[in-house]
C-alpha positions as CSV (number, residue, x, y, z in Angstrom):
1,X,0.0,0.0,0.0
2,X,1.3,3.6,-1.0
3,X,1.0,6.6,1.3
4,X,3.3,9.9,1.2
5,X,4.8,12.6,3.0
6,X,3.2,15.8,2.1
7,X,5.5,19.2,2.0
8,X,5.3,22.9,0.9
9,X,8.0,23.5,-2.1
10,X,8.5,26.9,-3.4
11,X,8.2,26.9,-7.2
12,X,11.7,27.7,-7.9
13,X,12.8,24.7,-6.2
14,X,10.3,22.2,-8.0
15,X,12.5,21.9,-11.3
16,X,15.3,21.0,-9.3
17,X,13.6,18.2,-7.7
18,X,12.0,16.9,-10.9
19,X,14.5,17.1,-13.3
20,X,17.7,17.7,-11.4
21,X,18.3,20.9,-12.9
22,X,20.1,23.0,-10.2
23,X,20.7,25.8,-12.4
24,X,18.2,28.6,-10.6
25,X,19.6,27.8,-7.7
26,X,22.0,30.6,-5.8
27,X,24.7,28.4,-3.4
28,X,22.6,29.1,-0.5
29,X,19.8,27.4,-1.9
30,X,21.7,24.8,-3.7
31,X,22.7,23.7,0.3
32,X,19.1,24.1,1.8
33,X,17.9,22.2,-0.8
34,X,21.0,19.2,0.1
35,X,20.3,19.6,3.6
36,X,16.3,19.3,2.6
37,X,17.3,16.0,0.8
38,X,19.3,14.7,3.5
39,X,16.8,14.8,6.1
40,X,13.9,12.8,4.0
41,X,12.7,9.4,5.0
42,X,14.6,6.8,3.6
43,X,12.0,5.3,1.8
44,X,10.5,8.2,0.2
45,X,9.8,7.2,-3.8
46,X,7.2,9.5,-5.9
47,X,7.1,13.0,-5.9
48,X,3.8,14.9,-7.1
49,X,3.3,18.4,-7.1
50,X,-0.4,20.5,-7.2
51,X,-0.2,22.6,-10.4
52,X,-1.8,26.2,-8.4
53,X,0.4,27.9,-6.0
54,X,0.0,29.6,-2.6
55,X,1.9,31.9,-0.7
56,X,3.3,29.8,2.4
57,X,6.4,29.1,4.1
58,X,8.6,27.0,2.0
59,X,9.7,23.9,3.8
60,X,12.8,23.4,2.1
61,X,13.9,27.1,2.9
62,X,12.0,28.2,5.9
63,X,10.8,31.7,4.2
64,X,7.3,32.5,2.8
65,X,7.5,32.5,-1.0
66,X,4.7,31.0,-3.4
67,X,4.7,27.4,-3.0
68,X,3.2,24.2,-4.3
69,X,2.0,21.4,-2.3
70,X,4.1,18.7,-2.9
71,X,3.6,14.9,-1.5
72,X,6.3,12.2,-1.8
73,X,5.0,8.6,-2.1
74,X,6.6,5.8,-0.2
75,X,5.4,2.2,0.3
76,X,3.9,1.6,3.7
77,X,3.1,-1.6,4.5
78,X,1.6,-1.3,7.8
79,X,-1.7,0.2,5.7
80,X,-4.3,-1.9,6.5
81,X,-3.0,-4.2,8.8
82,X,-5.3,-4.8,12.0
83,X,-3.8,-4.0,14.9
């Protein structure tokens, strides 16, 4: 069973996720965005990203800027299971 993380992205920062493409990036963000990747769950998989925008505080950078709502997919395989 699938299940996800769910995280506010600021659109600058979705091109780099998706396609690796770094290039928009200043250094400062280039590290924020490392230090973002480094503290995701291990068994993240599957990113999606809502097309409209909002104005919230970007999770990756920790500043208000307009942001999609992103949610990374993982397996879960707890889902489901009786307890």
């Amino acid at each position: 069973m699938n299940d996800y993380y769910e995280y506010r992205i600021s659109q600058h920062f979705v091109a780099a996720i998706v396609n690796d493409d770094r290039s928009g990036l200043d250094d400062d963000e280039e590290q924020a965005l490392n230090d973002f990747y480094g503290a995701l769950p291990t068994d993240s998989g599957v990113w999606e990203f809502e097309e409209e925008a909002s104005f919230m505080r970007c999770d990756i950078i920790d500043m208000h800027s307009d942001c999609v709502k992103a949610k990374l997919h993982f397996h879960n395989s707890n889902i489901g299971v009786a307890l």
